[in-house]
C-alpha positions, -999 to 999 in steps of 0.1 A, spaced: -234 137 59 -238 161 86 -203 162 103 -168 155 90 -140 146 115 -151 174 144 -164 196 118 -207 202 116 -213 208 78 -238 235 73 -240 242 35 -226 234 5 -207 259 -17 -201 241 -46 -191 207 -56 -163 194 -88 -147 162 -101 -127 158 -73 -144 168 -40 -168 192 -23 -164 225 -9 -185 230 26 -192 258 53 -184 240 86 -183 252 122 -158 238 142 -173 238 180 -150 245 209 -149 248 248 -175 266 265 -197 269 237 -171 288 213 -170 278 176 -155 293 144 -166 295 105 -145 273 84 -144 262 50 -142 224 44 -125 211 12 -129 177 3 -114 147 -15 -144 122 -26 -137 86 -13 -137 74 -46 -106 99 -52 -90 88 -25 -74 59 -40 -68 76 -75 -26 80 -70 -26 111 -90 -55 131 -72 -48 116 -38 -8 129 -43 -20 170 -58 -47 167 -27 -15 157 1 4 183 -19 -15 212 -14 -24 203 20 19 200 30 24 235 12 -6 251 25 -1 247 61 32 260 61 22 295 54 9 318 72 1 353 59 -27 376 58 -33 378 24 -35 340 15 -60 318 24 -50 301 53 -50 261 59 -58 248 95 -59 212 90 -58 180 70 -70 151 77 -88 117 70 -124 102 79 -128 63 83 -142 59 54 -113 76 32 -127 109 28 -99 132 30 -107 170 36 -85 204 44 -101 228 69 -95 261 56 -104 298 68 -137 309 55 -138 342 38 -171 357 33 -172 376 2 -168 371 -34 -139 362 -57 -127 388 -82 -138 370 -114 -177 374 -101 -174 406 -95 -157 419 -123 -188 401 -143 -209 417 -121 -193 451 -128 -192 447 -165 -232 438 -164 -237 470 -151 -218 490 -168 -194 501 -142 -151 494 -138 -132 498 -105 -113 529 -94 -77 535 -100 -71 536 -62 -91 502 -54 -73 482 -86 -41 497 -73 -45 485 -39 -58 448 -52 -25 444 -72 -4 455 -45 -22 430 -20 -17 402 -47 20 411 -50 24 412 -13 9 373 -13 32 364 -38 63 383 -26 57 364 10 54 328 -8 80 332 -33 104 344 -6 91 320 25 112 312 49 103 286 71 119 274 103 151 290 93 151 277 61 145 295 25 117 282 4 103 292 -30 63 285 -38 52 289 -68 14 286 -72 8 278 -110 -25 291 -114 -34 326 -104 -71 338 -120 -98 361 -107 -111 332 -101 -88 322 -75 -87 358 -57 -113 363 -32 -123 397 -19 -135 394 19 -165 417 28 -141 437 45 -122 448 17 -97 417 21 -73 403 -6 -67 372 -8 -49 346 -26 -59 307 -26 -60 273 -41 -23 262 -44 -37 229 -57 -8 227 -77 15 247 -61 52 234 -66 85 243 -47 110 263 -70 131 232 -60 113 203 -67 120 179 -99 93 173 -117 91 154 -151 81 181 -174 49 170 -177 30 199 -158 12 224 -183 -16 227 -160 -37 261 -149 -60 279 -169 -51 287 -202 -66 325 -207 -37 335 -180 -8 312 -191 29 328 -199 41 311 -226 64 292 -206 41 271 -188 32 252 -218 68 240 -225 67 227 -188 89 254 -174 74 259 -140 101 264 -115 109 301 -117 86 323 -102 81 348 -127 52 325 -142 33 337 -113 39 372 -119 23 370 -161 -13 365 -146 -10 393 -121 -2 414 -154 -34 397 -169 -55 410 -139 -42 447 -142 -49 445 -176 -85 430 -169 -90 456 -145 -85 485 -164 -99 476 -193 -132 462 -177 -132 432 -202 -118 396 -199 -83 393 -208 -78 373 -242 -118 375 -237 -142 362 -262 -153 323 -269 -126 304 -283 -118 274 -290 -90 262 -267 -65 251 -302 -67 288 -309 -65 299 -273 -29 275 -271 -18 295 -298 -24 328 -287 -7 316 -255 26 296 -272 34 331 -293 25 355 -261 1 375 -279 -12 402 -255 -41 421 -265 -45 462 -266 -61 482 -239 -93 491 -253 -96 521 -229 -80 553 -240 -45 551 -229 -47 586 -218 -70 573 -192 -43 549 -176 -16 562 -155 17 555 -170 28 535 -137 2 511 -147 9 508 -180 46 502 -176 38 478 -142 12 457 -170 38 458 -197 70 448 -173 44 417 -160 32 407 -195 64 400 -213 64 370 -234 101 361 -225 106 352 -192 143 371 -189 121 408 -198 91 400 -169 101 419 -138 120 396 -118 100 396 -86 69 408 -71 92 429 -48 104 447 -73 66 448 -91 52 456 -55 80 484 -51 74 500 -87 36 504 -76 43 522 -48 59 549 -71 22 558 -84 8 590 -64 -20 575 -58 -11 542 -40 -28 540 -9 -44 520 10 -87 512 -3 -99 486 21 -129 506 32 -135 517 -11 -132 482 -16 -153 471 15 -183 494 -1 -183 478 -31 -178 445 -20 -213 447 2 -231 461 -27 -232 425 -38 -227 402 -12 -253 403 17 -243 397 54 -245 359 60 -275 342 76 -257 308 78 -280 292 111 -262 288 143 -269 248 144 -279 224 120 -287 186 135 -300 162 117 -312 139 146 -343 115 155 -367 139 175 -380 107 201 -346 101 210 -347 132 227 -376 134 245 -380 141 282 -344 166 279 -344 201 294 -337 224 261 -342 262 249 -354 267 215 -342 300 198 -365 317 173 -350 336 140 -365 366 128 -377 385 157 -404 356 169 -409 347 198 -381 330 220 -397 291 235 -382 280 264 -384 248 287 -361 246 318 -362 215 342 -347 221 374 -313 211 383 -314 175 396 -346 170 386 -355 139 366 -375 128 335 -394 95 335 -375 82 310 -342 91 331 -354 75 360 -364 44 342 -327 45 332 -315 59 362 -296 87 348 -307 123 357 -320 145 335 -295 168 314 -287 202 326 -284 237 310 -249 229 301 -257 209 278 -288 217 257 -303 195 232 -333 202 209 -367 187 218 -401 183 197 -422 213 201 -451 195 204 -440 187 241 -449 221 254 -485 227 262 -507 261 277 -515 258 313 -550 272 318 -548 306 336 -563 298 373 -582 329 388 -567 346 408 -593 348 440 -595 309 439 -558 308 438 -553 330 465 -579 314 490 -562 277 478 -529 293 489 -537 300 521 -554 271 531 -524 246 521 -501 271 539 -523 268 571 -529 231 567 -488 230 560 -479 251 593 -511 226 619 -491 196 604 -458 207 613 -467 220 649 -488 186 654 -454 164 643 -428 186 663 -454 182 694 -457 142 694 -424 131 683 -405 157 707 -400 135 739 -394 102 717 -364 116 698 -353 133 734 -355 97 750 -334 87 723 -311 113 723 -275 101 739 -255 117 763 -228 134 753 -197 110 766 -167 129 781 -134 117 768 -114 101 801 -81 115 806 -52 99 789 -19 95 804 6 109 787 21 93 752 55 83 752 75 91 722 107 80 725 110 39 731 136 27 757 163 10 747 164 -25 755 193 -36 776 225 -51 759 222 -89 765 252 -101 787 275 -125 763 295 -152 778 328 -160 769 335 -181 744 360 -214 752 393 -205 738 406 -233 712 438 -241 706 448 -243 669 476 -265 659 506 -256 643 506 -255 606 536 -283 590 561 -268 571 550 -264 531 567 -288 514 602 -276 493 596 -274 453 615 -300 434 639 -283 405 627 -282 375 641 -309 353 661 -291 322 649 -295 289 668 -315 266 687 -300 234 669 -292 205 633 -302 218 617 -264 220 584 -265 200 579 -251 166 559 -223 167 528 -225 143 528 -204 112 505 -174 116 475 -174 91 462 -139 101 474 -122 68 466 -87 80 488 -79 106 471 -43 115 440 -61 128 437 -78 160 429 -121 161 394 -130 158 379 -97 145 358 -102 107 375 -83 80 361 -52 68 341 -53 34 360 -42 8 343 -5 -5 361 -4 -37 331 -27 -52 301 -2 -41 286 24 -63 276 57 -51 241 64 -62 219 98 -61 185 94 -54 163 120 -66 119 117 -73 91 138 -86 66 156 -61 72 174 -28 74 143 -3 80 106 -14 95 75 -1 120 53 -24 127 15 -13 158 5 -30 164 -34 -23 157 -33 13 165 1 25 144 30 29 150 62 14 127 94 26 130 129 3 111 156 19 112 188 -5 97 212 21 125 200 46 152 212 20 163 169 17 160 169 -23 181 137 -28 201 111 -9 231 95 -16 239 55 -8 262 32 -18 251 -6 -30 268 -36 -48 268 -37 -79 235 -57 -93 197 -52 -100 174 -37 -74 136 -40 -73 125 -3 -67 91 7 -48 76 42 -45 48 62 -24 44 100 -15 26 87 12 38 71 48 6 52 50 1 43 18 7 7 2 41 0 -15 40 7 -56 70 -14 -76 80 8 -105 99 -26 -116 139 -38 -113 171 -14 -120 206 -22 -125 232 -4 -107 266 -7 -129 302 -14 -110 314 18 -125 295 45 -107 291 69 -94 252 70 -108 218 88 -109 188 70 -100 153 93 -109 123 80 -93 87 94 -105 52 84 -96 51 56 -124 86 51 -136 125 47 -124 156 49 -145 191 47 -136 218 73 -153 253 84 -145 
């Protein structure tokens, strides 16, 4: 696969379970084109209902923010053959768990200044999702699964946050089921299912300080992951190893206010984290500190400028320019404007222009032997003289034929004048019309008296059968409400669709509709979900709705149950 929706895949950056991550260039008018990153969702995934919903997920959260310091989403979409992929913003540069590794292999730890300044950047990310307000309206994101691994540092000292793969809105019901995220940085919380309050987000940034300035892994060392969910269910937090004397007491009391087992002692936002950091003499900002470290390990891309995979005799006889790498020579081929190939005229299209390069075999271009230069001076002038005999000779001979038949120029006559206006035509005389005489109209006729009605014959009038005298005749009666239940409908996920009987249902989390409210008869419903528009129908079986509401209907991904 070379391309992907409008998308020219260049190189691979790694590949997992799920999908594939790609360096793409997206091409654009006038020759333009940008960097991206392309994340993908395998077409064998693509039906899987769990990994199809955290891929649509991430890609509805994603795109609704927009900051500097997280990795921004440009678009989501869907090849023919089911792949679906997010173009992202490409950030050259290395994530923070690589270089911390790379740090500790040599020995070295970050400055105070430049771990300062990635914490702040972090809490900045977080204080801008957690407080988002989009459109007018105020949303909550929490990521889930902050790590080194998920912080990438852009070779020009950038921070930035990514991967909300399963990112979740503070407001979103979700069925408890979602200890997911790595382990090592976990609050204790996470693993009871408790994912809704933002301060989960703010325990790894505390691991991170802590990894940071101790220049090890946090809860570091191989163990077994039984072990590791125990150190993580009691919030164990291990020791600095550094000499504390060595760590300025802002830090230590910023690590100690994020790493709190309990939830209710973790600083409450990373606001307030963000504005206790800024306290520290020494915050400031270390983009270019950070940028000279960064490039230390991580080289200036040499990604090529286009990579075709094409069938090289398709394109032969097409004006091109091949560009060298490297400081080698530059090759280049121009046809002419307008001029044509064989293979063009045998087609009878001309030959592609400049505008529009395309690569040729190299092979095609061959050394002309050099011609010296006396021969090719004397050959010059005698097809110039040749040229200029057999043009006097032609202007000579044919001069009096094409004067023969040459015409006069013909003088236009003169014109009378053009009349604009039209005359009138005259008014037709009428003659007069023979005068009729109309007779007299006869007297009308004098109305006989109406004969009198007889005693006691008036008719009976007919009983009215219209019961409800408030309503006019022939109008249907109004269904009677008092038998309808009022049902809740809430579901799991941040979009979905719930089909309840007949009716459609549409809960959108990110457009602040959590539930909706209906009212049905009494009776058993077949009920059908999807977190997808496009997707197919799934029947999570039959519910019964109870006369004596009002009631609760829950809808997840699998299962629906009815309570009051």
């Amino acid at each position: 696969m070379t391309t992907i929706g409008p998308y020219t895949l260049l190189r691979r950056l790694g590949a997992g379970g799920m999908g594939e991550v790609w360096i793409a260039r997206r091409p654009a008018l006038g020759g333009a084109s940008k960097l991206v990153a392309i994340k993908t969702l395998l077409a064998t995934k693509a039906h899987d209902p769990t990994a199809r919903r955290m891929f649509l997920d991430e890609a509805r959260i994603s795109m609704l923010m927009s900051n500097s310091n997280i990795v921004q989403v440009f678009d989501a979409a869907q090849t023919d053959d089911g792949t679906c992929y997010l173009a992202m913003e490409y950030v050259e540069g290395i994530d923070l768990a690589n270089l911390t590794e790379q740090l500790e292999a040599k020995g070295e730890t970050l400055s105070h200044s430049a771990i300062g300044y990635i914490i702040g950047e972090l809490l900045k990310a977080l204080a801008y999702a957690h407080e988002l307000d989009h459109e007018g309206t105020r949303r909550t994101i929490v990521h889930r699964d902050i790590s080194p691994h998920n912080v990438m540092l852009s070779r020009s000292g950038e921070v930035k946050l990514m991967d909300f793969g399963i990112a979740r809105l503070a407001s979103e019901e979700t069925s408890g089921s979602f200890a997911k995220g790595k382990l090592r940085y976990m609050p204790p919380e996470q693993l009871d299912g408790e994912t809704k309050a933002p301060t989960i987000d703010l325990f790894p940034i505390g691991a991170i300080l802590h990894e940071l300035l101790d220049g090890k892994r946090f809860r570091g060392g191989a163990l077994e992951e039984t072990r590791l969910v125990g150190i993580v269910a009691r919030g164990e937090i291990p020791p600095l190893s550094c000499p504390p004397e060595r760590v300025p007491a802002i830090f230590e009391q910023l690590r100690r206010g994020l790493l709190a087992p309990a939830s209710a002692d973790r600083i409450a936002s990373a606001r307030e984290a963000h504005r206790l950091l800024s306290q520290w003499p020494g915050d400031r900002d270390a983009r270019f500190e950070l940028e000279e470290i960064i490039q230390r390990f991580v080289s200036s891309s040499s990604l090529p400028s286009v990579m075709i995979d094409v069938d090289p005799p398709a394109l032969e006889g097409i004006a091109t320019e091949l560009f060298a790498r490297g400081g080698s020579e530059t090759a280049t081929a121009r046809r002419p404007a307008g001029e044509e190939s064989a293979s063009a005229r045998q087609r009878g299209i001309a030959a592609t222009s400049r505008s529009a390069p395309r690569l040729a075999p190299a092979r095609q271009f061959r050394r002309v032997p050099r011609v010296p230069l006396a021969l090719g001076s004397v050959t010059l002038l005698a097809l110039l003289g040749m040229g200029a005999g057999l043009l006097v000779w032609w202007s000579d001979d044919d001069e009096p034929a094409r004067a023969a038949t040459t015409p006069e120029p013909v003088q236009p006559e003169p014109s009378e004048p053009v009349q604009l206006e039209r005359p009138e035509p005259a008014a037709p005389k009428l003659e007069p019309l023979p005068v009729a005489r109309v007779p007299k109209e006869a007297p009308p006729p004098k109305p006989e008296p109406a004969p009198k009605p007889k005693p006691n014959t008036k008719p009976k009038p007919k009983p009215n059968t219209n019961t409800n005298t408030n309503t006019k005749p022939n109008t249907k009666p109004k269904p009677n409400t008092n038998t309808m239940t009022s049902v809740t409908i809430t579901a799991t996920g941040v979009y979905a669709q719930v089909k309840l009987g007949s009716k459609v249902y549409t809960l959108d989390h990110l457009s602040g509709q959590n539930q909706e409210s209906a009212k049905v008869e009494p009776g058993e419903y077949t009920v059908r979900f999807r977190d997808d528009p496009e997707a197919a129908w799934q029947q999570l079986g039959t519910v019964n709705i109870p006369a004596d509401g009002p009631v609760k209907l829950q809808v997840a991904s699998d299962s629906a149950s009815v309570t009051k």
